[in-house]
C-alpha positions as CSV (number, residue, x, y, z in Angstrom):
1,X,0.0,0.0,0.0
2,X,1.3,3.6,-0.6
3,X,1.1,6.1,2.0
4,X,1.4,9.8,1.8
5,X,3.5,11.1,4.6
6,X,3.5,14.8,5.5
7,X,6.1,16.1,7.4
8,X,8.7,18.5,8.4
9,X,12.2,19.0,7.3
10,X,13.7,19.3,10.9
11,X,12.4,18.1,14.8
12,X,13.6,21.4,15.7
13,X,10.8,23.4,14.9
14,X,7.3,23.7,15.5
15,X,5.4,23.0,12.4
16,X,3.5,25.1,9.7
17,X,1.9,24.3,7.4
18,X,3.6,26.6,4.8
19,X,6.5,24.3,4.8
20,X,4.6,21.2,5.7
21,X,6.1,18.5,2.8
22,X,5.3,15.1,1.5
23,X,7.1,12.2,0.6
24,X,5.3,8.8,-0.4
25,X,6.2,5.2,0.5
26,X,5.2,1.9,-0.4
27,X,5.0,-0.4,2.6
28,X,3.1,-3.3,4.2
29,X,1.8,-1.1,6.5
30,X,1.4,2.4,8.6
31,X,3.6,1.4,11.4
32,X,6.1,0.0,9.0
33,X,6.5,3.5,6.9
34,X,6.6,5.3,10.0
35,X,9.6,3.7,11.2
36,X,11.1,3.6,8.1
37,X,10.9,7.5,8.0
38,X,12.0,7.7,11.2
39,X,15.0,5.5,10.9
40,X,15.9,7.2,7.8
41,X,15.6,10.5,8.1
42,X,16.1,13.6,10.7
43,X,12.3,14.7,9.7
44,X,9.4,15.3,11.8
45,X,6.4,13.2,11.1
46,X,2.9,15.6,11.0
47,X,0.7,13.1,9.3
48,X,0.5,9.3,7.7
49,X,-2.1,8.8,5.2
50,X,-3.3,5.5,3.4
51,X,-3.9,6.6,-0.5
52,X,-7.1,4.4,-2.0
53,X,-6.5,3.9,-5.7
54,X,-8.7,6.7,-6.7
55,X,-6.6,9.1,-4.3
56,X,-2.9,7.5,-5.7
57,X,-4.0,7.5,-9.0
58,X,-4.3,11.4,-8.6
59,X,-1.8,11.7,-7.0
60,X,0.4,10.1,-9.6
61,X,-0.9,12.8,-12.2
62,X,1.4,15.0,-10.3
63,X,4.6,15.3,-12.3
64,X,6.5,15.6,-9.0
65,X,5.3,12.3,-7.3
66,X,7.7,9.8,-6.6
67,X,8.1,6.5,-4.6
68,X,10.6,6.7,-2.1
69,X,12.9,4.3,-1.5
70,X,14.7,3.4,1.6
């Protein structure tokens, strides 16, 4: 399943939402992409979100949207 994951760049500061970002990850499950984020990166999770097929395949229409890979 791909999840959309909104976070910040840093744990430093307190977040807004003007530079709230969004990565997405393939993964068997929420917990699973969560800890993959947080073993991978330095970012600050806001928000995890599980994308229906309707939702990715919008999502996909996005010339920026990429899978990350850890």
């Amino acid at each position: 399943m791909v999840f959309k994951i909104f976070y910040q760049e840093t744990k430093i500061r307190n977040p807004k939402r003007e530079t709230t970002h969004s990565m997405y990850l393939d993964s068997d499950s929420e917990s699973e992409a969560r800890v993959l984020v947080e073993t991978n990166t330095t970012h600050n999770i806001e928000f995890i979100e599980a994308l229906s097929p309707a939702a990715l395949e919008y999502e996909q229409q996005d010339p920026a949207f990429k899978l990350t890979k850890f």
